[in-house]
C-alpha angles and dihedrals in degrees: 000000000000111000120258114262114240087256095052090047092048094053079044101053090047095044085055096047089045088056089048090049091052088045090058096039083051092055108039117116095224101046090111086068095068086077089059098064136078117252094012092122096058120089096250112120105218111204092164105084089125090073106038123347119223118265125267123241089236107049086078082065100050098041091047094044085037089053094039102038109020106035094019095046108034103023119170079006085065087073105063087033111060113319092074094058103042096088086071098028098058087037095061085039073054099047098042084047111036117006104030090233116149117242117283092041106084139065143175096234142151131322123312093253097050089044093052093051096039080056099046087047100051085052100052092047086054089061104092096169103101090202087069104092108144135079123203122213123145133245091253111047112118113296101240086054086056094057100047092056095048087054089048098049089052087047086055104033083237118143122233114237100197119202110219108238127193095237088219087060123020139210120340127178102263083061090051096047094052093048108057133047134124096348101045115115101169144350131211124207140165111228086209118043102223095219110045100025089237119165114225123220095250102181096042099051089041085062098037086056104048081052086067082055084242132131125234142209131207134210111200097175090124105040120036107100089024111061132024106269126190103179091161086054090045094051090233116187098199141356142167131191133151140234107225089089134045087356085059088226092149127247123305087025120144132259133237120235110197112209116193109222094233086069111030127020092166120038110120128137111257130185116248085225117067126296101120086085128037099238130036090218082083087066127083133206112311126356092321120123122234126212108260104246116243114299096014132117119235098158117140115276125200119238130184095206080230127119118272083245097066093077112066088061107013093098116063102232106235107178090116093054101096088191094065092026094188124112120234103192120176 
């Protein structure tokens, strides 16, 4: 039998990696998805998910009902009577789904960026031992989470302890272990390394790092939607990630800070303005809060800081996703 030619064992070689393909695609589990976004059908291969997922069928639906029935019906009333919960509604949908977070954890807030520092903050003020004056974060965490906690650690007089990461792996462990010790408040990690695409061990370095008697932060941009996450199991103390990516929320849609209740009962965004009563006429000149009259009901209420439009599509509905089997309906 003659030898193939380059050229025959090439064709070979790709006819045997197409079969293979077809063979994978056959037996995954979420095939079926595919049907449910926009521009699937079209021969354009999108490999950049981890910026911004493709839109679902049915969010043309939602915006348009959202736009004709919600906003265009009910108008200010919309307010009292759904849009005002929906921050922590469409969080705990999040958290049973996505992040295996138990109810009352979990809200569509602000931008990455502001969730992340209003995170990092809220940690370092938890810190009440004085001798904790580092914070630990890695070379290669995202860029933008770099920054913040440089700004924060000259806001705090705190000194950054980095962990050297090959920029092909990321942080493992070991690194975590020999960075952190007496004077470590709070470290930041990616659970994704945006690179190189590493997985972090998330419950390991989560405990390694509350033997150092720290706090830590996770940022799950990169991986919510994308990997099987268990942040209650895990004992997480905060963590922030977004739904514009794998979660197909849309661009310029609003993220989701997850706040453990060990750490942090009270951490919701709040408007400077005036949500916490249901009229403004409780609230007195300036920022100083007036006593509810008798009967009425002053009690905190929770506020994104988002437009009443981001709900009806903001959450990726996964009901048809048998790895996660949960339902997430709006």
């Amino acid at each position: 039998m003659s030898a193939l030619t380059p050229a025959a064992a090439a064709a070979q070689n790709r006819d045997a990696l197409l079969q293979r393909a077809r063979e994978l695609d056959a037996a995954d589990p979420l095939a079926a998805c595919r049907d449910h976004f926009i521009g699937a059908d079209t021969d354009l291969a999108y490999l950049d998910g981890n910026s911004l997922g493709r839109p679902l069928k049915r969010t043309v639906t939602d915006i348009s009902s959202f736009i004709q029935d919600s906003w265009g019906g009910r108008l200010i009333r919309g307010w009292d009577e759904h849009w005002l919960e929906l921050p922590q509604a469409i969080g705990d949908q999040l958290g049973r789904a996505v992040l295996g977070a138990a109810a009352g954890q979990t809200i569509i807030a602000d931008s990455t960026t502001v969730v992340l520092y209003k995170l990092i903050r809220a940690a370092v003020a938890a810190i009440a031992d004085p001798a904790r004056t580092e914070i630990v974060l890695d070379t290669e965490n995202f860029p933008t989470d770099r920054y913040l906690v440089e700004g924060i650690a000259r806001e705090e007089g705190l000194t950054l302890r980095w962990i050297h990461t090959d920029p092909s792996a990321g942080v493992t462990v070991e690194q975590v272990r020999a960075a952190t010790g007496p004077a470590t408040a709070v470290v930041v990690l990616s659970q994704i390394a945006y690179r190189s695409g590493f997985l972090a061990d998330l419950p390991g370095i989560t405990a390694a790092v509350h033997a150092a008697g720290a706090l830590v932060v996770w940022d799950l941009c990169h991986s919510a939607g994308s990997v099987e996450i268990a942040l209650d199991a895990a004992e997480v103390d905060f963590a922030a990630g977004c739904t514009y990516k794998y979660l197909n929320g849309g661009p310029a849609r609003r993220r989701s800070p997850m706040l453990m209740p060990g750490t942090c009962r009270v951490c919701s965004s709040r408007s400077g303005a005036g949500w916490a009563a249901r009229t403004h006429s409780r609230w007195g000149p300036g920022m100083k809060r007036q006593t509810a009259s008798a009967g009425s009901s002053a009690a905190p209420r929770r506020s994104s800081g988002c437009l009443p439009c981001v709900a009806p599509w903001t959450c990726s509905r996964r009901s048809a996703w048998p790895r996660f089997g949960r339902n997430l309906a709006c």
